[in-house]
PyMOL Python script that loads the backbone (N, CA, C, O; Angstrom):
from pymol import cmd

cmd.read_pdbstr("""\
ATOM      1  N   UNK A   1     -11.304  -0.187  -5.144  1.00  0.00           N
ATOM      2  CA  UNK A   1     -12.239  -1.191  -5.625  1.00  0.00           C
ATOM      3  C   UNK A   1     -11.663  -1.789  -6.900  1.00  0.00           C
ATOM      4  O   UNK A   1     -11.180  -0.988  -7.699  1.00  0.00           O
ATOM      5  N   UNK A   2     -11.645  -3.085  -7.203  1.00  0.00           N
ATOM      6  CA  UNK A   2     -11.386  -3.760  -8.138  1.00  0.00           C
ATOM      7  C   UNK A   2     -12.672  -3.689  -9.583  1.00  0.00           C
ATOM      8  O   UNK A   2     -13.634  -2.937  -9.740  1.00  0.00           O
ATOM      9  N   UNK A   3     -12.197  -4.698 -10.347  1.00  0.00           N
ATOM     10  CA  UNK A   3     -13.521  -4.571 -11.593  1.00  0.00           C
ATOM     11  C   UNK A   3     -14.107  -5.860 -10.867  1.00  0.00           C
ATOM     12  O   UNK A   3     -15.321  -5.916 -11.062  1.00  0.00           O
ATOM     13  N   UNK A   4     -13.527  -7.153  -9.914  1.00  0.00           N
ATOM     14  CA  UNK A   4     -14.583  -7.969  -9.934  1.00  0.00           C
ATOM     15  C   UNK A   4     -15.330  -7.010  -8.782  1.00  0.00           C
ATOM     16  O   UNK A   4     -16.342  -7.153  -9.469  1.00  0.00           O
ATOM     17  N   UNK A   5     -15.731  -6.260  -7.796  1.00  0.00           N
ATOM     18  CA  UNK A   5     -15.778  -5.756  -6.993  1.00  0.00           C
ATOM     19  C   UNK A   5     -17.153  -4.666  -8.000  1.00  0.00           C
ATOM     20  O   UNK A   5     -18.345  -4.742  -7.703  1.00  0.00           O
ATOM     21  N   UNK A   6     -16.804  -4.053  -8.764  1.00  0.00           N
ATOM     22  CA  UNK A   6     -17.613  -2.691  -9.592  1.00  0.00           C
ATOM     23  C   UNK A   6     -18.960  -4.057 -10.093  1.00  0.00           C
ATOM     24  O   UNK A   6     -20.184  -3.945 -10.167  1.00  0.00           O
ATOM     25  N   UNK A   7     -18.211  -5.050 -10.309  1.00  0.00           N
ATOM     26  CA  UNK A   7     -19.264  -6.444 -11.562  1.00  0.00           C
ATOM     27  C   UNK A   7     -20.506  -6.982 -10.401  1.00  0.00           C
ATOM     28  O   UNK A   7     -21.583  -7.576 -10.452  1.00  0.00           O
ATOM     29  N   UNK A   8     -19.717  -6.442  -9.479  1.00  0.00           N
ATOM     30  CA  UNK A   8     -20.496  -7.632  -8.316  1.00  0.00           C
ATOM     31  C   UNK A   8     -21.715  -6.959  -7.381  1.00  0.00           C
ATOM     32  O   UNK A   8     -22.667  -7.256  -6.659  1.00  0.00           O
ATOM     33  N   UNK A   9     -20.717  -5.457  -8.121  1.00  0.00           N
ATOM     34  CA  UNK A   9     -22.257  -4.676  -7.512  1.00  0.00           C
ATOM     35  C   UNK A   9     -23.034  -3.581  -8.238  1.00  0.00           C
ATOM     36  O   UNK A   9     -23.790  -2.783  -7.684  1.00  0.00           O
ATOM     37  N   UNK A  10     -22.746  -3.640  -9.609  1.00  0.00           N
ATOM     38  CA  UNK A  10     -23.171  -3.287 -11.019  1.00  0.00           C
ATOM     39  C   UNK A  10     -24.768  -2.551 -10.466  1.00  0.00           C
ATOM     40  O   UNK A  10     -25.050  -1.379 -10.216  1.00  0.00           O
ATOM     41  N   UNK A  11     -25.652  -3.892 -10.414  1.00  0.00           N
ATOM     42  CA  UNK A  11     -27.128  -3.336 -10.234  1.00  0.00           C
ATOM     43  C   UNK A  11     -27.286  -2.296  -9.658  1.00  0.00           C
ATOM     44  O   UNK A  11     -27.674  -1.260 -10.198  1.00  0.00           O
ATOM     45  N   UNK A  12     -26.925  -2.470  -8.136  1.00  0.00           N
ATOM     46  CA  UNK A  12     -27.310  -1.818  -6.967  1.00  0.00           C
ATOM     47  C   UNK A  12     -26.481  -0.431  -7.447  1.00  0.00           C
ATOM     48  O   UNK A  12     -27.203   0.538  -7.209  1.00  0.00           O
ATOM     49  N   UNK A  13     -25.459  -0.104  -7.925  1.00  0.00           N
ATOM     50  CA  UNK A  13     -24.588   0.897  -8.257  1.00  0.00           C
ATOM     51  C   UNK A  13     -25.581   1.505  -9.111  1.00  0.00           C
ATOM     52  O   UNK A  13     -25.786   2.718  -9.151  1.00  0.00           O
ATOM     53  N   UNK A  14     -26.245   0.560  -9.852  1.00  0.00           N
ATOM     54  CA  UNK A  14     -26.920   1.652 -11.253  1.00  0.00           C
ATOM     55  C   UNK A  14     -28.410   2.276 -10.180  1.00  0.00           C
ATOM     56  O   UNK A  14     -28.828   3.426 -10.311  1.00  0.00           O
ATOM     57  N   UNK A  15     -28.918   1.455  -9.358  1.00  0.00           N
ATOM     58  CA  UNK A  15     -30.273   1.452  -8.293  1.00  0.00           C
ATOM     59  C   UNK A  15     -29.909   2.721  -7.719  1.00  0.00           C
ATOM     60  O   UNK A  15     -30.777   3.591  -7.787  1.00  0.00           O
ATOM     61  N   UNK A  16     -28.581   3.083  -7.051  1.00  0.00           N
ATOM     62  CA  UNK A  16     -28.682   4.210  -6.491  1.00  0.00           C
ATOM     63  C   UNK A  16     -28.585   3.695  -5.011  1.00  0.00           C
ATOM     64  O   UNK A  16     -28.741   4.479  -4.075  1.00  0.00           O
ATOM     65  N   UNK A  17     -28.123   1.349  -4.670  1.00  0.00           N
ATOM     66  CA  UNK A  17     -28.251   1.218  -3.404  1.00  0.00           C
ATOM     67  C   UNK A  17     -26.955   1.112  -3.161  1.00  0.00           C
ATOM     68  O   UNK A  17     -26.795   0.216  -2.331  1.00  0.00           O
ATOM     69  N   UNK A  18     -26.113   1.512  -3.429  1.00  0.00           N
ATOM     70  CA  UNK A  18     -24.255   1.046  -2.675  1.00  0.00           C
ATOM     71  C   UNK A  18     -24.629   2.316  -1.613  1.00  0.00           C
ATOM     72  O   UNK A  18     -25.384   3.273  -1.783  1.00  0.00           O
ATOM     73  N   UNK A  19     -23.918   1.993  -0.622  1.00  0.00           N
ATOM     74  CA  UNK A  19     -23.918   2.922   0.891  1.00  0.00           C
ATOM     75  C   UNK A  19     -22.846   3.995  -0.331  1.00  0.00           C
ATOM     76  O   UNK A  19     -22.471   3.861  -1.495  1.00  0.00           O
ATOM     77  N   UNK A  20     -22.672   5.096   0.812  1.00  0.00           N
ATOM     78  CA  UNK A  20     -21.655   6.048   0.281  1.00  0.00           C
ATOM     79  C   UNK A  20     -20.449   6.006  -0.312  1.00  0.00           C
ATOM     80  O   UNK A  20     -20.103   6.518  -1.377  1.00  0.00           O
ATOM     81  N   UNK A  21     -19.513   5.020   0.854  1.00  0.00           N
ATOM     82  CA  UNK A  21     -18.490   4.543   1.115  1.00  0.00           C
ATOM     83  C   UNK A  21     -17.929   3.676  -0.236  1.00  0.00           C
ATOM     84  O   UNK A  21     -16.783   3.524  -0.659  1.00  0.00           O
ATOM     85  N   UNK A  22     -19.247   3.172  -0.731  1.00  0.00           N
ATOM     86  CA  UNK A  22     -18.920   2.087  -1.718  1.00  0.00           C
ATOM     87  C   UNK A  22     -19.211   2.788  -2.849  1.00  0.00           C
ATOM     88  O   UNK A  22     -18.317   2.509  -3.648  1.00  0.00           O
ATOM     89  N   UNK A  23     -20.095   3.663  -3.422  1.00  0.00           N
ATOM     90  CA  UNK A  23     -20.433   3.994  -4.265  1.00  0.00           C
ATOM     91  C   UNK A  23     -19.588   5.531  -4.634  1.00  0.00           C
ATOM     92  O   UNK A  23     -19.983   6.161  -5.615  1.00  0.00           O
ATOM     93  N   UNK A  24     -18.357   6.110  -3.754  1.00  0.00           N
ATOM     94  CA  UNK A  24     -17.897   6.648  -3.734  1.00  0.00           C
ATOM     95  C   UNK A  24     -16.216   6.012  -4.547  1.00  0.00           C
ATOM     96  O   UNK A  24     -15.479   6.668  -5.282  1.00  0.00           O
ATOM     97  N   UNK A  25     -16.033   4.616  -4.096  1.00  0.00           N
ATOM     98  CA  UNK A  25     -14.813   3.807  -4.795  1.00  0.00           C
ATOM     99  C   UNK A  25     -15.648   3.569  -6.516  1.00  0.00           C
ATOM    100  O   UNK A  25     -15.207   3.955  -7.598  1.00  0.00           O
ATOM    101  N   UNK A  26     -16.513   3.066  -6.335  1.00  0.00           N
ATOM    102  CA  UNK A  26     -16.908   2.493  -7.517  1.00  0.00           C
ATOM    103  C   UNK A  26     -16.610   3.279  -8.261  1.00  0.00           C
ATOM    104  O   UNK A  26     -15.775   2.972  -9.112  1.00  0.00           O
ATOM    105  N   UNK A  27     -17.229   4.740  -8.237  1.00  0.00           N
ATOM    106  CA  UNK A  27     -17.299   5.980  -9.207  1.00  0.00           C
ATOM    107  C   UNK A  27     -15.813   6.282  -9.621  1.00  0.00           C
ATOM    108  O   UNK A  27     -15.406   6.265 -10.782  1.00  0.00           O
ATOM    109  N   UNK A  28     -14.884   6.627  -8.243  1.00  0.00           N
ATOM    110  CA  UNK A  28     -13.465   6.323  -8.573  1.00  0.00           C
ATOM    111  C   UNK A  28     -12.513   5.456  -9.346  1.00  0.00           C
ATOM    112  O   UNK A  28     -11.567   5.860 -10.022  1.00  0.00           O
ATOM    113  N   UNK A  29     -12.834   4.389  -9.183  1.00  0.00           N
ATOM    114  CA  UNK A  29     -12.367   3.050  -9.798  1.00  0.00           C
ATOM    115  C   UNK A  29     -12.848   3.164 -11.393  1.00  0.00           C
ATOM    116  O   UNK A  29     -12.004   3.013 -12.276  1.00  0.00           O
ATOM    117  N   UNK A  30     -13.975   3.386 -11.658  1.00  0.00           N
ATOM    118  CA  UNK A  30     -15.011   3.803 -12.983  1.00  0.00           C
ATOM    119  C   UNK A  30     -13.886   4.732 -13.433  1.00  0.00           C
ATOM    120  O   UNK A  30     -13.319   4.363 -14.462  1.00  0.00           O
ATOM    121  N   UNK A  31     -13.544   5.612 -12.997  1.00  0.00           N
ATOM    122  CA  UNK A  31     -12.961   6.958 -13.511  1.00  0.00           C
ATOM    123  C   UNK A  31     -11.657   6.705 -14.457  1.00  0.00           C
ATOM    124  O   UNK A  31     -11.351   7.459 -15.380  1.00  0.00           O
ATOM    125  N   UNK A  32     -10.749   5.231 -13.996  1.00  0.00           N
ATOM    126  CA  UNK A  32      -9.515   4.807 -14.442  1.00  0.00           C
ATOM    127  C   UNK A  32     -10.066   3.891 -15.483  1.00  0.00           C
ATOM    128  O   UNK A  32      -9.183   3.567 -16.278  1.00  0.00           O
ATOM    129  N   UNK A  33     -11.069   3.439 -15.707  1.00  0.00           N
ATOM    130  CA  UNK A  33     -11.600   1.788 -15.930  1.00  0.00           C
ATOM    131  C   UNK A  33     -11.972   2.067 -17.031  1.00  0.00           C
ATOM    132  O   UNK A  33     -12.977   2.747 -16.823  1.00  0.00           O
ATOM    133  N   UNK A  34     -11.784   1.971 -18.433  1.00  0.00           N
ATOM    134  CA  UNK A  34     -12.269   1.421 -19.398  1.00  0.00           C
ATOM    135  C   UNK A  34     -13.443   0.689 -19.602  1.00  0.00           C
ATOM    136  O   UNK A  34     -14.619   0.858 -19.926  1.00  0.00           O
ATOM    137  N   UNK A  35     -12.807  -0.027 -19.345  1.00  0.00           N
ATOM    138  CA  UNK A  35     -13.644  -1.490 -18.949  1.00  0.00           C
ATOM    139  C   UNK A  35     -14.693  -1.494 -18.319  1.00  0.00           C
ATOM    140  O   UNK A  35     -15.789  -1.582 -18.873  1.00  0.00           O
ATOM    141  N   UNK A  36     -14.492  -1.378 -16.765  1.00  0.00           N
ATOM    142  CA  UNK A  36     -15.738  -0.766 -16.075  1.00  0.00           C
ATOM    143  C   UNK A  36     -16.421   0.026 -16.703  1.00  0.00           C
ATOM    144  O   UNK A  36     -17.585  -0.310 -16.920  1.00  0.00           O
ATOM    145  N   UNK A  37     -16.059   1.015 -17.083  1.00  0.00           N
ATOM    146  CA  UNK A  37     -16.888   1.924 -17.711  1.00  0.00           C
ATOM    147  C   UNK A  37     -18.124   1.460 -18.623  1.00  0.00           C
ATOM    148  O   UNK A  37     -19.293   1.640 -18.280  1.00  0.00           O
ATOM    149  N   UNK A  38     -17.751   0.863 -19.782  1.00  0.00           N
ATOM    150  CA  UNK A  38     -18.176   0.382 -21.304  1.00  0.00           C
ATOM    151  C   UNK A  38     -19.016  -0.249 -20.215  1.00  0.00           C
ATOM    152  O   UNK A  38     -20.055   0.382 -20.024  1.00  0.00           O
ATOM    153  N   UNK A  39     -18.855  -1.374 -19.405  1.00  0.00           N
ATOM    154  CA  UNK A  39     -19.565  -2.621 -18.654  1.00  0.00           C
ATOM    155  C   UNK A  39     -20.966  -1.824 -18.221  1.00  0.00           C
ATOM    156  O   UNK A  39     -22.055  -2.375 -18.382  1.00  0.00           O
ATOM    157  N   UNK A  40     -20.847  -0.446 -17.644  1.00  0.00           N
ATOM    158  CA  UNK A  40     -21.600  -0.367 -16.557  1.00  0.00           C
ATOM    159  C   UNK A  40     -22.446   0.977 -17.621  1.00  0.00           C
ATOM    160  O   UNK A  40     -23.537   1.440 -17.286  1.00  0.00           O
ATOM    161  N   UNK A  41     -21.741   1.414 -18.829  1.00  0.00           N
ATOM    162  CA  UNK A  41     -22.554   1.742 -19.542  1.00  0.00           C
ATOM    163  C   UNK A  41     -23.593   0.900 -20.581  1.00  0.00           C
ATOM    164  O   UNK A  41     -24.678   1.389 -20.895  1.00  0.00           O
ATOM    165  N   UNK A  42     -23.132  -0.458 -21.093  1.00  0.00           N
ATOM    166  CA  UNK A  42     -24.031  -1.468 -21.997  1.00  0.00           C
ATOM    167  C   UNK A  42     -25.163  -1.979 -20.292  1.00  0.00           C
ATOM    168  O   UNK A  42     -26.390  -2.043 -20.218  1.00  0.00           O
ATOM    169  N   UNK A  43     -24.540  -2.138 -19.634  1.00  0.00           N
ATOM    170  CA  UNK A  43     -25.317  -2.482 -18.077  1.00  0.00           C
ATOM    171  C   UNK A  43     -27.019  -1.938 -18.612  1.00  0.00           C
ATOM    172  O   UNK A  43     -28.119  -2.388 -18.934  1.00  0.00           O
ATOM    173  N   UNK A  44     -26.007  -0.224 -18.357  1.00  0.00           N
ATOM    174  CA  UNK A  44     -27.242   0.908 -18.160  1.00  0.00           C
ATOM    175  C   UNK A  44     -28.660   0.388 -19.376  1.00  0.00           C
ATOM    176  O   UNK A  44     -29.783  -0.054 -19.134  1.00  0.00           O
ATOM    177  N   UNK A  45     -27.958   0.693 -20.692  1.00  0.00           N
ATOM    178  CA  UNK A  45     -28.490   0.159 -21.953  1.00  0.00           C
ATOM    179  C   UNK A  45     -29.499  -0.895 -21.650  1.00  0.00           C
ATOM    180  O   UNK A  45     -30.709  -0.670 -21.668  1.00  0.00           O
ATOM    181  N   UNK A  46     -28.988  -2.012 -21.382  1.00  0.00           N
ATOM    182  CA  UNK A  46     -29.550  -3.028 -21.324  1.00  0.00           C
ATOM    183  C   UNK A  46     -30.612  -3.042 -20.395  1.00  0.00           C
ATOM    184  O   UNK A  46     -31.497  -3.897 -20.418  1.00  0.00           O
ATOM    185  N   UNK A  47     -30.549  -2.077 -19.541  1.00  0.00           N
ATOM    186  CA  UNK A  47     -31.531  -1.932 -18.588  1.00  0.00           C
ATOM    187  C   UNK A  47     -32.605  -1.164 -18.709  1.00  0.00           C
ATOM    188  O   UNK A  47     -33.625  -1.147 -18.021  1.00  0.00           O
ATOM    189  N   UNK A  48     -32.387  -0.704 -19.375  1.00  0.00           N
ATOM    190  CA  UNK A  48     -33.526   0.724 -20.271  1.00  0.00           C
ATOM    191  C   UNK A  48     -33.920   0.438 -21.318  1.00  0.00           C
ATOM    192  O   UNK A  48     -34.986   0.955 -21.651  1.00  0.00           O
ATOM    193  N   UNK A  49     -33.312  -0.399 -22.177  1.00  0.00           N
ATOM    194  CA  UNK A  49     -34.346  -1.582 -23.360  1.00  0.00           C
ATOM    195  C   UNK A  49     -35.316  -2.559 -22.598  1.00  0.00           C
ATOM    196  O   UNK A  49     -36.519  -2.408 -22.812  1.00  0.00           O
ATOM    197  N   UNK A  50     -34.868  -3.653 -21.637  1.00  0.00           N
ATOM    198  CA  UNK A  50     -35.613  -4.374 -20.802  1.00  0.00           C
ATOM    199  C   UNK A  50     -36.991  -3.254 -20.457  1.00  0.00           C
ATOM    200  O   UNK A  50     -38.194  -3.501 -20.381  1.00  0.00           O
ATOM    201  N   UNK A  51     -36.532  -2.465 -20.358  1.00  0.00           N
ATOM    202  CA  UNK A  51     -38.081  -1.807 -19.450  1.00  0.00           C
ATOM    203  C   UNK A  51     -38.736  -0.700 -20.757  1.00  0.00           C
ATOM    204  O   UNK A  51     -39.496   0.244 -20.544  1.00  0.00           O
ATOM    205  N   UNK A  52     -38.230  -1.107 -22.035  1.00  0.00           N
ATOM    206  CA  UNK A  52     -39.044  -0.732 -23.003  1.00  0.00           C
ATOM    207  C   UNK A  52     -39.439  -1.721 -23.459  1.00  0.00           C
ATOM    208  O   UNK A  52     -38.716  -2.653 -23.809  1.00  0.00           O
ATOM    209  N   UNK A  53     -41.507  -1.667 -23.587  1.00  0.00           N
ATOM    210  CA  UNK A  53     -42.063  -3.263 -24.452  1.00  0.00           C
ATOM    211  C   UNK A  53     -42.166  -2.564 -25.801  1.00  0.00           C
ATOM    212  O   UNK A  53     -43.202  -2.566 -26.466  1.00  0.00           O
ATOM    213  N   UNK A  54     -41.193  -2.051 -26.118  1.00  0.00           N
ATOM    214  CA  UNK A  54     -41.513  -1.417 -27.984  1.00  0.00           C
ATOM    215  C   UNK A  54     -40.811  -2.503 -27.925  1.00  0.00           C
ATOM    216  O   UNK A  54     -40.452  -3.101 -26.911  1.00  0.00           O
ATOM    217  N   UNK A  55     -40.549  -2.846 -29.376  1.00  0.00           N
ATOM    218  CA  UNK A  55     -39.255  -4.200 -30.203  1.00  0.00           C
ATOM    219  C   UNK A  55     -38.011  -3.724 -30.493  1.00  0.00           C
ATOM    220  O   UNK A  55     -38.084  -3.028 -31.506  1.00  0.00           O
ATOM    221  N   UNK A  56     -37.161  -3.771 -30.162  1.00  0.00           N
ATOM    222  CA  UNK A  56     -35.639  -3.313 -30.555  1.00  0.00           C
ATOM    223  C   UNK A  56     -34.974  -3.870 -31.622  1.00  0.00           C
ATOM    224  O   UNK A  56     -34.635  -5.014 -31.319  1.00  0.00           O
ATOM    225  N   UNK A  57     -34.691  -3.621 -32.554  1.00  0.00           N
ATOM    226  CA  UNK A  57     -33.797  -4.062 -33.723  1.00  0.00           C
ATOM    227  C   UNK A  57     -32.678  -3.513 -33.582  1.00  0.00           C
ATOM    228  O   UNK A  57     -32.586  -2.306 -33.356  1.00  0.00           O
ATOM    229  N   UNK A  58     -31.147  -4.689 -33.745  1.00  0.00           N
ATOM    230  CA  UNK A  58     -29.688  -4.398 -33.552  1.00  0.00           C
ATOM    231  C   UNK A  58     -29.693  -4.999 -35.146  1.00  0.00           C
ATOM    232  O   UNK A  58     -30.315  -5.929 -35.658  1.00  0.00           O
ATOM    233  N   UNK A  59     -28.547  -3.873 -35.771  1.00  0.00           N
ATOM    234  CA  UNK A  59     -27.994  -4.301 -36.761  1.00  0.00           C
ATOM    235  C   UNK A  59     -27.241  -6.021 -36.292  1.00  0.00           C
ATOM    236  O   UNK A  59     -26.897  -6.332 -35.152  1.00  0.00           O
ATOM    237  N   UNK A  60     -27.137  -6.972 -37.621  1.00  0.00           N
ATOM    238  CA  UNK A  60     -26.459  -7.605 -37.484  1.00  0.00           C
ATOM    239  C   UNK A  60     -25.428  -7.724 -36.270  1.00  0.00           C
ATOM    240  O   UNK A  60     -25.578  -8.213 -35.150  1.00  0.00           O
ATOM    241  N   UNK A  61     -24.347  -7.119 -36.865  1.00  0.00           N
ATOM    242  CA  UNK A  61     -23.137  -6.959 -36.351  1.00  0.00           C
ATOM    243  C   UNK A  61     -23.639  -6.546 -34.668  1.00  0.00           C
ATOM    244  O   UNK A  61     -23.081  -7.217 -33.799  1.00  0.00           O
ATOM    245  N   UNK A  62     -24.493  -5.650 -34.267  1.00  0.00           N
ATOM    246  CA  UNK A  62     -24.235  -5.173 -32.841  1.00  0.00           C
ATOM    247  C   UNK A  62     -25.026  -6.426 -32.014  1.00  0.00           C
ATOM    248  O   UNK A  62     -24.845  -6.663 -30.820  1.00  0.00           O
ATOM    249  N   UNK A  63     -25.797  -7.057 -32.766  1.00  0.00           N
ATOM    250  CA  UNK A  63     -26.576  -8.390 -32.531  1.00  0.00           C
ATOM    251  C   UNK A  63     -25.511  -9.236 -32.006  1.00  0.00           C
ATOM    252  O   UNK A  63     -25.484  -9.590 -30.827  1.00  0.00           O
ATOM    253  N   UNK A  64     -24.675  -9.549 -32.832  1.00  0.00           N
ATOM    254  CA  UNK A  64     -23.466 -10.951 -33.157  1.00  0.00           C
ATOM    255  C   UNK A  64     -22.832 -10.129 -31.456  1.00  0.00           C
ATOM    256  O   UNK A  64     -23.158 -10.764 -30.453  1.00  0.00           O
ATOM    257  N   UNK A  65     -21.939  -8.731 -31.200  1.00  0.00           N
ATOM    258  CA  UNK A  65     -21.348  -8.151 -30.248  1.00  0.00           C
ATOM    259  C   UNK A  65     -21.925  -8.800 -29.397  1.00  0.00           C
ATOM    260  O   UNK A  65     -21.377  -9.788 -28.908  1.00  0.00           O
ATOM    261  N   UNK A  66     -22.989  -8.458 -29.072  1.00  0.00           N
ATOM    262  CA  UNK A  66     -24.259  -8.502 -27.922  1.00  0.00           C
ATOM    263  C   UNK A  66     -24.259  -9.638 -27.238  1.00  0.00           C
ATOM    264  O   UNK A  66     -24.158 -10.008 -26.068  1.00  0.00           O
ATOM    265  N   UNK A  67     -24.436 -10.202 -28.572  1.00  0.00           N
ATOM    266  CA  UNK A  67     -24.516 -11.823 -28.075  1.00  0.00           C
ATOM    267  C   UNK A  67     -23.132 -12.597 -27.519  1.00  0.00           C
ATOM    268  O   UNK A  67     -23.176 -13.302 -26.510  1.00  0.00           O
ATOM    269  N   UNK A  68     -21.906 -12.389 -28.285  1.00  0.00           N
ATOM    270  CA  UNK A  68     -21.115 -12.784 -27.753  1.00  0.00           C
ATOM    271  C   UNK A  68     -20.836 -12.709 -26.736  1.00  0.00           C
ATOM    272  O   UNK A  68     -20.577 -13.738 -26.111  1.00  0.00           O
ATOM    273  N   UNK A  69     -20.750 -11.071 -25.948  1.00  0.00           N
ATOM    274  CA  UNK A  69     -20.951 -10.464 -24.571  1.00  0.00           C
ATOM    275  C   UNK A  69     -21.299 -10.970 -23.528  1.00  0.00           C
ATOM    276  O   UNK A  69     -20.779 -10.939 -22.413  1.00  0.00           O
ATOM    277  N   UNK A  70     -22.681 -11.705 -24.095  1.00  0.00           N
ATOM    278  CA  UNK A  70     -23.137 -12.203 -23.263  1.00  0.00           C
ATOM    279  C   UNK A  70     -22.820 -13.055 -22.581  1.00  0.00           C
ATOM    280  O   UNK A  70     -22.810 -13.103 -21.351  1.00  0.00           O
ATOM    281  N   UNK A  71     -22.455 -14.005 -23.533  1.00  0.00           N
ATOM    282  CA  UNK A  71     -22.558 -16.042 -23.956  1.00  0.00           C
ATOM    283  C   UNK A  71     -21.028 -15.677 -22.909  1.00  0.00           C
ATOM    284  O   UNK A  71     -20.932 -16.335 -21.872  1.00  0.00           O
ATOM    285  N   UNK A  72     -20.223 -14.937 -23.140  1.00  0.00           N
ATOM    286  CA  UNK A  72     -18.944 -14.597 -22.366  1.00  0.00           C
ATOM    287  C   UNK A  72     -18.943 -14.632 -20.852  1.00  0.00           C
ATOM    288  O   UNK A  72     -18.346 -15.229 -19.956  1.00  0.00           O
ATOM    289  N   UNK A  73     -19.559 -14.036 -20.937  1.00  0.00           N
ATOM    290  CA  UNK A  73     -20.067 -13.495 -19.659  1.00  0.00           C
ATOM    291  C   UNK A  73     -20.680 -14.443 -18.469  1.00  0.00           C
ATOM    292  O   UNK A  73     -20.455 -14.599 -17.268  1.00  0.00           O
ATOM    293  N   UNK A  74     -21.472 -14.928 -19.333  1.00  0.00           N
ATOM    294  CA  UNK A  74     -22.042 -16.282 -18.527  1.00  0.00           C
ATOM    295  C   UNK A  74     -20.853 -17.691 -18.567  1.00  0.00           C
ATOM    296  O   UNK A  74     -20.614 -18.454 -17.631  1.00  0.00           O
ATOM    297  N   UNK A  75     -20.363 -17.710 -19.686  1.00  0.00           N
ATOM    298  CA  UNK A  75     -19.050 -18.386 -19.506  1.00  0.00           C
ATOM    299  C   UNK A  75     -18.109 -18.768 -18.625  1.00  0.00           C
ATOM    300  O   UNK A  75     -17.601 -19.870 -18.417  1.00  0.00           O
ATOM    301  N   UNK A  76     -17.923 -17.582 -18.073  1.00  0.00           N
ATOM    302  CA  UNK A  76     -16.958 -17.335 -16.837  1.00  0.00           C
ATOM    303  C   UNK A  76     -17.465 -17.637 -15.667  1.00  0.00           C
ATOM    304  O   UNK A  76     -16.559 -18.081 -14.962  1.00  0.00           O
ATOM    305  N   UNK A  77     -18.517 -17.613 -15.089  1.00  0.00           N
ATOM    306  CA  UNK A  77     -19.346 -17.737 -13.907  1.00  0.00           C
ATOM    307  C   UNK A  77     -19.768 -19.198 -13.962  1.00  0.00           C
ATOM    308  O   UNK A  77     -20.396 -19.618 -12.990  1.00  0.00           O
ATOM    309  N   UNK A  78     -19.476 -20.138 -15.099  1.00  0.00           N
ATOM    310  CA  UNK A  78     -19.410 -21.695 -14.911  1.00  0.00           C
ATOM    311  C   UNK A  78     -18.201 -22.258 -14.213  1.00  0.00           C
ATOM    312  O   UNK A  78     -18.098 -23.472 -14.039  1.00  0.00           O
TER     313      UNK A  78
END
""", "prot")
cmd.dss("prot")
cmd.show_as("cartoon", "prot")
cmd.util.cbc("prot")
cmd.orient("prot")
């Protein structure tokens, strides 16, 4: 499995829905991946703040990260 491949199925990977087959590469691929990794750990994060209605405060700096991340992110998919 590639990283666009781990990106493309991020959710369903964190859901618990990739069949075996797939969620068996992902974990593999994860294992070498940096990248993947960090991705599918801020993923997790981000997904477990969303489903907290307390208020979250990011220092500055992890604010400015965050955001860039993002704005990046969506960048690429234009």
């Amino acid at each position: 499995m590639r990283c666009e491949d781990v990106f493309d199925n991020l959710t369903d990977l964190l859901d618990g829905a990739l069949d075996r087959e797939s969620e068996a590469a992902a974990l593999e691929h994860l294992a070498t991946c940096e990248r993947c990794e960090i991705t599918l750990a801020e993923t997790r994060t981000l997904v477990e703040l969303a489903g907290d209605e307390r208020p979250t405060r990011l220092d500055p700096s992890a604010r400015a990260t965050l955001l860039d991340r993002i704005v990046g992110e969506v960048g690429r998919d234009s």
